[in-house]
VOGUKOL-32741 format. One record per residue: z, x negated, y negated of N, C-alpha, C, O in turn. Coordinates in steps of 0.001 Angstrom, whole numbers, plus 500000, padded with zeros to 6 digits. Layout:
BEGIN
ZXYZXYZXYZXY;...
% end
This chain:
BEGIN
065112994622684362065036993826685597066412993271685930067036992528685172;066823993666687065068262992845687379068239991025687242067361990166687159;069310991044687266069570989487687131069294988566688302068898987404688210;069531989174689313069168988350690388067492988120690866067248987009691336;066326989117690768065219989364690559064633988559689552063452988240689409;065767988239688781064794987425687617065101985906687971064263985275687327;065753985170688554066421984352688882065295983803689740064675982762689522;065128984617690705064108984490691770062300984209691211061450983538691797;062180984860690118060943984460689546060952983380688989059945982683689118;062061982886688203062152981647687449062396980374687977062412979347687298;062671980460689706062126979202690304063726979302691050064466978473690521;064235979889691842064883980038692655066229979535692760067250980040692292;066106978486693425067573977846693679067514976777692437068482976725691678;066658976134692279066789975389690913067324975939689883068301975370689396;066893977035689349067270977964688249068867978428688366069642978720687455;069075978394689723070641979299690046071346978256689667072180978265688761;071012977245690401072629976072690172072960976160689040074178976217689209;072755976241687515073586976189686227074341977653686082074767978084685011;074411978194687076074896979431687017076047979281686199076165980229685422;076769978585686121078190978355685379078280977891684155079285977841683446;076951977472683865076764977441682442075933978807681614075870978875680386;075349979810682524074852980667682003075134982429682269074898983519681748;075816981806683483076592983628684057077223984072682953078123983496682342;076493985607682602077592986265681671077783986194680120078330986957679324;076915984602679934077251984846678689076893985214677570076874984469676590;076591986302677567076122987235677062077098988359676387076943988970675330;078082988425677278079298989184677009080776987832676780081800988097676151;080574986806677284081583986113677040082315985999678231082688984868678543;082549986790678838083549987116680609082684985997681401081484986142681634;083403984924681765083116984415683199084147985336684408085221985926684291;083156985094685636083926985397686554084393984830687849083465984315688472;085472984772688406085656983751689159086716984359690259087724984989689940;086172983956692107086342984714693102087653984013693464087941982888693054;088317984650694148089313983968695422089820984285696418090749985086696315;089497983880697563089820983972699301091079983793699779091090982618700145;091945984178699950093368983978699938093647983899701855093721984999702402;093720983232702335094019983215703599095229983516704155095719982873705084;095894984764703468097079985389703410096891987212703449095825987743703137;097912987868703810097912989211703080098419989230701949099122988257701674;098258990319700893098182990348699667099814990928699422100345991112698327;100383991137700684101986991337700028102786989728700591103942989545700970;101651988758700451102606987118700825103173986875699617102539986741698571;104311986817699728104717986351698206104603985030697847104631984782696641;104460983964698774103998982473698828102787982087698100102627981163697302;101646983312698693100625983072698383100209983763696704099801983335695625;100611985061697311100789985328695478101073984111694597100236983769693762;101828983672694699102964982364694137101860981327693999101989980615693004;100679981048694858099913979942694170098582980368693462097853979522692943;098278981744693455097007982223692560097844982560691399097224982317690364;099269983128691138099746982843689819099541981438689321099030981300688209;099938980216690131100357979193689696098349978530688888098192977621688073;097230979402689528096204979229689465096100980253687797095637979848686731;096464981088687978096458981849686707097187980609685583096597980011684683;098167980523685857099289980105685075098166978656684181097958978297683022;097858978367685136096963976630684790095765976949683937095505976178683014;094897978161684181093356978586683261094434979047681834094367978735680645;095177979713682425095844979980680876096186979366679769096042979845678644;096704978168680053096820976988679260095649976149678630095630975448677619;094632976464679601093338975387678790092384977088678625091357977375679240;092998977825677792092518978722677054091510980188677486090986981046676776;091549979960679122091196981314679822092122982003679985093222981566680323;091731983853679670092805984555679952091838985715680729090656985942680470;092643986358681713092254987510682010091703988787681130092508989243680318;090828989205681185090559990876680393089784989861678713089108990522677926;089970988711678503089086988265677406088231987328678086087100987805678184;088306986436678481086900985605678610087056985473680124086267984549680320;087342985653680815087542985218682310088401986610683210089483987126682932;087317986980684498087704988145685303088114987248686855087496986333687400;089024987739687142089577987074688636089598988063689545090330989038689376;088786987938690642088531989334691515088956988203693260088276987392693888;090298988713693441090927987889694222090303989037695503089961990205695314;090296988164696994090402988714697773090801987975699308090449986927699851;091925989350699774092842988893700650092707989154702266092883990226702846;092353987912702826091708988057704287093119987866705348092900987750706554;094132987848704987095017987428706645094764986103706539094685985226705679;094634986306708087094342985641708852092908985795710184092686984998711095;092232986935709897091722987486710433090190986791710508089634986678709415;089656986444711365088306985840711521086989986792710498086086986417709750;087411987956710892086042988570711137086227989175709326085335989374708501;087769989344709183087900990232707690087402988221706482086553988140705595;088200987204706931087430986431706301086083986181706139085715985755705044;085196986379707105083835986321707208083330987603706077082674987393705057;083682988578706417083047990019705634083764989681703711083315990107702647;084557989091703885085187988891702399084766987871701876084703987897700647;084300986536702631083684985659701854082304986433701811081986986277700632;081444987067702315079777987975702045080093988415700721079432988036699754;081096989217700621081400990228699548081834989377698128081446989610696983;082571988538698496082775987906696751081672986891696651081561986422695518;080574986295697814079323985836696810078280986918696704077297986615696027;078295987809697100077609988882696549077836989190694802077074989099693840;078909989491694915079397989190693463078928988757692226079065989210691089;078164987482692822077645986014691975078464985449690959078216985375689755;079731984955691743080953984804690563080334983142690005079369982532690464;081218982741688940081078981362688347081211980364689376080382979475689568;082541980571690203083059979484691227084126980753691726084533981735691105;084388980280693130085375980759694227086270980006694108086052978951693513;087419980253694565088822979367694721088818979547695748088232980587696048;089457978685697009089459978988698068091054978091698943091275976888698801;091797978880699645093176978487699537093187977814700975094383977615701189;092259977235702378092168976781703638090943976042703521090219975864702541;090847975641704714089880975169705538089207976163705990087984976035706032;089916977607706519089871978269707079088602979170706009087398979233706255;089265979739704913088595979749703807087229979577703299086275980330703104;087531977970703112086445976934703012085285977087703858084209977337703316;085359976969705151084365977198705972083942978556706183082858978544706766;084317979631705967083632981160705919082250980832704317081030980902704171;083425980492703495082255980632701985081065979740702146080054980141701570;080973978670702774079897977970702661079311978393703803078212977857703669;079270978861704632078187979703705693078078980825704723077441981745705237;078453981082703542077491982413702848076948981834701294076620982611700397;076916980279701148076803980209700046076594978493699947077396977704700446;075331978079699189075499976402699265075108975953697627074677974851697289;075390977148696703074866976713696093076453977174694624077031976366693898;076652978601694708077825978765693795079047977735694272079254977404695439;079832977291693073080756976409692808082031976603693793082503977739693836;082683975495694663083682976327695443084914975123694831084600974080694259;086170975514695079086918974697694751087960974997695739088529976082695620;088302974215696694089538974571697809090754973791696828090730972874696007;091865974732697421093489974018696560094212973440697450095147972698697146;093947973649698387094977972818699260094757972594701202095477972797702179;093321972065700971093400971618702905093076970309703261092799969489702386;093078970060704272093425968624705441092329967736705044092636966848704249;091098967798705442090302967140705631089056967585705704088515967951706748;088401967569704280087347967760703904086141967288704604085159967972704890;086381965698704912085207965289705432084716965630706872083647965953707389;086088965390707305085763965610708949085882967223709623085911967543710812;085948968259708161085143969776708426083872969772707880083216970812707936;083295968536707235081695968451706963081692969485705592080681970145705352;082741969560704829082813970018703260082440969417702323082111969995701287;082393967803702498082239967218701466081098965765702022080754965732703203;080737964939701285080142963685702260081190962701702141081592962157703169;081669962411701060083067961593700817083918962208699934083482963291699545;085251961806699370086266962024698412085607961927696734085659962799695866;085071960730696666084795960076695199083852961074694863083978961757693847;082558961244695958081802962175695277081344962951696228080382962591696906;081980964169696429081684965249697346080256965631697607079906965583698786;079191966079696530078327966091696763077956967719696847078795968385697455;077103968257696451077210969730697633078006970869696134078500970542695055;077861971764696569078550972448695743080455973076696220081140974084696050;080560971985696739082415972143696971083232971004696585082610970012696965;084410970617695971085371970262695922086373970299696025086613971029696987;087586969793695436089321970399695324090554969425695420090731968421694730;091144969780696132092464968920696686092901969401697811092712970467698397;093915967854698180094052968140699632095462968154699479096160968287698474;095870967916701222097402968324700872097979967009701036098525966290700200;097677966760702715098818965846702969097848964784703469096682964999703800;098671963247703487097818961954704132098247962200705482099163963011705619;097646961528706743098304961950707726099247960667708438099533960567709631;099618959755707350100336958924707431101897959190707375102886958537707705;101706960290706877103031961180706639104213961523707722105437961609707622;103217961691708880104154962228710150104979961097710403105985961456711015;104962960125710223106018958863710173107108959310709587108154959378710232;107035959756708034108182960446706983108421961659708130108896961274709199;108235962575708039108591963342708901109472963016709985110679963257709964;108615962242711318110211962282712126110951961262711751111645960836712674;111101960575710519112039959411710352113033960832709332114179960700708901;112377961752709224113819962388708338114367963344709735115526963708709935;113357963571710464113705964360711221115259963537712323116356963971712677;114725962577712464116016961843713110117454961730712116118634962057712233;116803961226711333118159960826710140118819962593709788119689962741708930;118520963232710206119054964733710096119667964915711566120854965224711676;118757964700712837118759965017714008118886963859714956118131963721715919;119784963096714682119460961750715488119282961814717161118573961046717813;120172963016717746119870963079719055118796963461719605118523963303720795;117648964352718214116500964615719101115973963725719576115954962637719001;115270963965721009114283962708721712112973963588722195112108963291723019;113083964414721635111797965478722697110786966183721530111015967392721482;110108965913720917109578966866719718107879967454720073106877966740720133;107960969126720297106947968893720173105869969343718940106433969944718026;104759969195718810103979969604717819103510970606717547102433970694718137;103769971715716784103342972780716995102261973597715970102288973302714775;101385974547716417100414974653716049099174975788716127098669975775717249;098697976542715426097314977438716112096522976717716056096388975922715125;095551976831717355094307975765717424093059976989716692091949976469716802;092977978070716170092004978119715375092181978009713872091159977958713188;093231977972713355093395977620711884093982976584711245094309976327710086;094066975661713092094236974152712157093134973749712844093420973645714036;092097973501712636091019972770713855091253971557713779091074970973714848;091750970619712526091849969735712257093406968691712642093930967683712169;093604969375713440094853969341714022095222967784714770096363967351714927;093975967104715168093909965558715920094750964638714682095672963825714746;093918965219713508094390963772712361095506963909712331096034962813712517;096344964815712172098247964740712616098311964667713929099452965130713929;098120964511714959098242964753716065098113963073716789098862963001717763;097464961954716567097323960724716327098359959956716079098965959104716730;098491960548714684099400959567714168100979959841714799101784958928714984;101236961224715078102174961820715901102723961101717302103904960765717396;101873960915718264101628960312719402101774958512718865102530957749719465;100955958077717715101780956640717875102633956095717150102659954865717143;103741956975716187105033956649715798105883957199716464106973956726716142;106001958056717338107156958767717499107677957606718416108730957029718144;106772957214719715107955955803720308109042954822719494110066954351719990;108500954601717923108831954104717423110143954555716677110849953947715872;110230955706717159111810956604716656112441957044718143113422957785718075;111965956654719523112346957094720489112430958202721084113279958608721877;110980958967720431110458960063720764109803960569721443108771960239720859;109421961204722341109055961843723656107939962815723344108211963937723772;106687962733722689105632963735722101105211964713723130104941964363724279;105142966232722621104506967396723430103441968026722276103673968493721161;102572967898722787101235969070721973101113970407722587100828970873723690;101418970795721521102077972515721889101212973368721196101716973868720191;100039973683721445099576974606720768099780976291720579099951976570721766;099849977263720043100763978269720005099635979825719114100030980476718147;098857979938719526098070981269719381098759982393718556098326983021717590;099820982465719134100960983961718055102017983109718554101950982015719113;103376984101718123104590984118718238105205984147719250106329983664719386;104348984904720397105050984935721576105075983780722489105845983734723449;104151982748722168103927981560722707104802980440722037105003979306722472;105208980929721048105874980061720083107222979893720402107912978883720263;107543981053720869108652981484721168109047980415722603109953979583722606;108389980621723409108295980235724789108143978909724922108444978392725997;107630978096723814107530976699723273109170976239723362109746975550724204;109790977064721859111438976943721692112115977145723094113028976362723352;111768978157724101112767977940725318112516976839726031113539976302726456;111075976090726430111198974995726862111868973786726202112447972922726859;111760973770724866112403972539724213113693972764724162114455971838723886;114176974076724429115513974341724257116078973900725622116650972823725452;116156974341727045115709974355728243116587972601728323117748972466728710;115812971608727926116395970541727901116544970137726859116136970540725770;117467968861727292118992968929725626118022968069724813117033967544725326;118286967971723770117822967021722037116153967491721753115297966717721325;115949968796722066114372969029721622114477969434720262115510969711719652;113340969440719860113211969076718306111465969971718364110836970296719371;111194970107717317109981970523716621109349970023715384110043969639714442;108056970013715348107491968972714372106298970175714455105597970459715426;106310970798713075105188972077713081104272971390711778104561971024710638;103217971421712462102000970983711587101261971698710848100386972355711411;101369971760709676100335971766708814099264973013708942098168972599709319;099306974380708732098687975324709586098710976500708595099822976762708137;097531977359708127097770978330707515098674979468708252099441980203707630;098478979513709664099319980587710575100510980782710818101122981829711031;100899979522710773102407978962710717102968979554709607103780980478709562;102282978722708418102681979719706992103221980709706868104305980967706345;102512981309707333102418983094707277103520983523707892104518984031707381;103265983264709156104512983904710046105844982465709983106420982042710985;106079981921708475107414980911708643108790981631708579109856981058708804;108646983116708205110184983134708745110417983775710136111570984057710463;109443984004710920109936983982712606109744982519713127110239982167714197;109017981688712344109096980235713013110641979989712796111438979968713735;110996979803711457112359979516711153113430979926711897114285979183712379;113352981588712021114154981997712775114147981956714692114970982510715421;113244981326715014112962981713716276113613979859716719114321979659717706;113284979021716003113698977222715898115372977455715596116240976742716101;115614978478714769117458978658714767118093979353715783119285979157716020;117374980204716455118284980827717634118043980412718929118518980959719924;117158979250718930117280978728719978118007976576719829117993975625720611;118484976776718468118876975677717783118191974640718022118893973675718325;116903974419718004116204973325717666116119972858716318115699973586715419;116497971674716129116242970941714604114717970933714222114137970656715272;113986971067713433112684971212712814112589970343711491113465969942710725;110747970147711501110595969471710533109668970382710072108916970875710912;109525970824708526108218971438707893107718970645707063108279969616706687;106736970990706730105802970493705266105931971127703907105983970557702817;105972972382704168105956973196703241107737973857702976108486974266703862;108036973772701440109618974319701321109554976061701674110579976739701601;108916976346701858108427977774702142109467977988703603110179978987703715;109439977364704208110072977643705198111685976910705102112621977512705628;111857975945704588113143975817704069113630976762703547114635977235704079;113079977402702275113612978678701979113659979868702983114457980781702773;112744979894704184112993980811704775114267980816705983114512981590706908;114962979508705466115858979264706707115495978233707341116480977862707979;114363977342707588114309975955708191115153974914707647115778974781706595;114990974266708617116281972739708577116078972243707768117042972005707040;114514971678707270113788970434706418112731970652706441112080971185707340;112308970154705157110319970177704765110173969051703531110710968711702477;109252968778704268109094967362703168107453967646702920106763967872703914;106978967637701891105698968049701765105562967894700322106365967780699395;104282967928700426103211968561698207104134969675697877104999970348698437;103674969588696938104081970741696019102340971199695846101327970617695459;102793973089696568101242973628696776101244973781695646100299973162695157;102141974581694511101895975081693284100828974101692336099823974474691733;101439972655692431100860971490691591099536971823692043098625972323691383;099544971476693273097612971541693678096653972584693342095452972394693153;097604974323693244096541975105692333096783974893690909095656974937690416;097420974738690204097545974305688859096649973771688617095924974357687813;096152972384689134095590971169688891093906971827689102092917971275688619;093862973264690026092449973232690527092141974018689340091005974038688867;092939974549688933092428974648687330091724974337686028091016974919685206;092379972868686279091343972282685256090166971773685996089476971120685213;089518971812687497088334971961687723087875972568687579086785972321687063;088339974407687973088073975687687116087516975455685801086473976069685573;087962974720684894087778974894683113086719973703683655085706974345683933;086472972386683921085382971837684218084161972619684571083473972951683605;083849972896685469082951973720686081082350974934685349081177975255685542;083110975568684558083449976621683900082286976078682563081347976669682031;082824974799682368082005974640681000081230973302681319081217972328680566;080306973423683064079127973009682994079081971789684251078057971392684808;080812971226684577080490970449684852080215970955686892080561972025687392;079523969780687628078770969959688931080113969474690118080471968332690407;080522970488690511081696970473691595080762968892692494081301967787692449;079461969083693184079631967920693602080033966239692992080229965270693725;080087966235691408080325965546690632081873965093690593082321964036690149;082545966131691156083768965650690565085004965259691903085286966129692727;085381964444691934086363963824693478087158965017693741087473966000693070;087374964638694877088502965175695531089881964238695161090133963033695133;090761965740694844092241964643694412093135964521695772092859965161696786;094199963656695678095226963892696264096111964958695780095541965735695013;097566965253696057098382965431695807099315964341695072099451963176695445;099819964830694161100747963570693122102215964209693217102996963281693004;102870965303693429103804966116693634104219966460694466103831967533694928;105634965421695338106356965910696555107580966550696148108206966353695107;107841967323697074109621967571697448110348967679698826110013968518699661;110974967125698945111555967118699915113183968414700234114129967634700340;113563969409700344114189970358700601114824970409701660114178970427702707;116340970447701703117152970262703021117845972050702950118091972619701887;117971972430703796118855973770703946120124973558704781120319973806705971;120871973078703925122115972868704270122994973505705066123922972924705629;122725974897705173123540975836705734122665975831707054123426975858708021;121550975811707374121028976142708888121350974366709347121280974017710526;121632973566708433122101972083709403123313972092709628123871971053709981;123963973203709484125672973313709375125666974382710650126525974445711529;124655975079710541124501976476711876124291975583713381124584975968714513;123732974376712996122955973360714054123932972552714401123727971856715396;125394972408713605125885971287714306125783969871713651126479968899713942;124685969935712616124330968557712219124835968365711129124985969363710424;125328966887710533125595966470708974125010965801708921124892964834709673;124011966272707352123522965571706803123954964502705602124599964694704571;123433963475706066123748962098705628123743962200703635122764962510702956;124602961975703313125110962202701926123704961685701485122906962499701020;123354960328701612122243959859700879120942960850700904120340961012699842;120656961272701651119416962291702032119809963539700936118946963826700106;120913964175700926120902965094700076121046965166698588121106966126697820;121097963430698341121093963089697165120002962487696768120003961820695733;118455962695697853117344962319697493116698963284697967115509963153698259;117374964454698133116853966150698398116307966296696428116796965873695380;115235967017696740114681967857695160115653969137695237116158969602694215;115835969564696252116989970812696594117711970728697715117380970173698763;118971971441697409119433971156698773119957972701698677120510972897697595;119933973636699367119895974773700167121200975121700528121504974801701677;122156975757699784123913976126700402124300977327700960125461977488701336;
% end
């Protein structure tokens, strides 16, 4: 009798939830899914399911002996995320990893009951993922990235880099940040407070993005403030490059785009946050109830200046800033 058939006789969804205490072990192999809201040649993203490997490894899971990782890589694509979250709970893995919001919300329209653990998005509550932080509830948890108190840090470095900007606008895809208001708020009521001029710029692809940079370019001291966005991600070295040839100063979150040539990024450290979802991994793994366990913050910033595209821009940066840079970029 298959496993799932028997599951179903023995009293259904009651019987399933300990799945993570009883999948498999029989042979010893747990198995455990992941949704990557990237293509599979991102080297970024690669970079945080290693950093997810790297973390089970240490609290004594390894690949090919007790634990199978059957990753799978959706884009950005609506319809390939939808068909890929079906396919890895088909599966019936231990727990999913899940790297968005974007993510997040495909797996739980196919699943309310296997273990999910997101590594790094906005706002759990107000995508209806969780009921609160302390105790999620539900079979999802994880960590988040950023507070959205943050955009303050942001254009206060963004000035102290760029003091003449006065024009910044926010930039953004409105389907893979939906959550886009909670930065978008706080955006609109500090920036007066740096003598800033707010535009909500939302930006679908590149070619709109583009056309964003000629208006801010268009008139003098425009600036960019790119939010928080799996899409952005993806495509950060035409953001980077498209904010340098039309010399707008920029602010990121992620050093991902510092390295790709942006001005500045002040943000988490994503790596820390899959590391860390690790030892929920090994929790879960040996029994314990994802709705049981909080949602973390982030404990790991860096801040990253690229010295050479603020030198391409015209701008010097203020000795003190690069001596409270984690890197500074030559």
């Amino acid at each position: 009798m298959r496993r799932r058939e028997f599951i179903t006789l023995v009293g259904g969804a009651a019987a399933a939830w300990p799945r993570a205490g009883r999948a498999q072990q029989s042979s010893g192999m747990r198995r455990i899914g992941a949704l990557m809201a990237a293509s599979e040649n991102d080297a970024e993203y690669q970079g945080f399911l290693a950093a997810f490997r790297e973390g089970l490894q240490k609290l004594g899971w390894a690949e090919g002996r007790n634990i199978q990782i059957d990753a799978r890589w959706a884009g950005l694509d609506t319809e390939a995320t939808r068909r890929l979250a079906k396919e890895l709970v088909g599966l019936q893995p231990d727990l999913i990893l899940s790297s968005s919001t974007f993510t997040t919300a495909a797996l739980l329209q196919q699943t309310r009951t296997i273990p999910i653990i997101f590594a790094n998005i906005v706002d759990p509550i107000g995508a209806g993922f969780v009921a609160s932080l302390p105790r999620p509830g539900g079979n999802v948890t994880g960590f988040i990235n950023l507070e959205p108190s943050m955009v303050g840090k942001w254009l206060e470095l963004l000035k102290e880099i760029a003091p003449r900007v006065m024009r910044v606008a926010a930039v953004y895809h409105p389907e893979t940040a939906p959550y886009v208001q909670i930065y978008l708020d706080p955006f609109k009521a500090t920036a007066p407070s740096f003598g800033i001029e707010t535009i909500v710029a939302p930006a679908r692809d590149m070619s709109k993005f583009e056309s964003i940079c000629v208006a801010q370019a268009r008139q003098l001291n425009g600036g960019l403030f790119v939010v928080p966005d799996p899409y952005m991600l993806a495509h950060r070295s035409e953001v980077a490059s498209l904010a340098a040839r039309y010399r707008l100063p920029a602010v990121y979150i992620n050093r991902a785009f510092a390295d790709a040539g942006g001005l500045l990024s002040y943000g988490n450290d994503i790596l820390d946050n899959y590391r860390r979802a690790a030892s929920y991994a090994d929790r879960i793994l040996k029994g314990e109830k994802p709705g049981e366990l909080p949602v973390q913050f982030p404990v790991k910033f860096e801040l990253v200046i690229n010295l050479k595209t603020a030198k391409a821009l015209g701008l010097n940066v203020p000795l003190h800033l690069q001596q409270l840079a984690d890197e500074v970029i030559e």
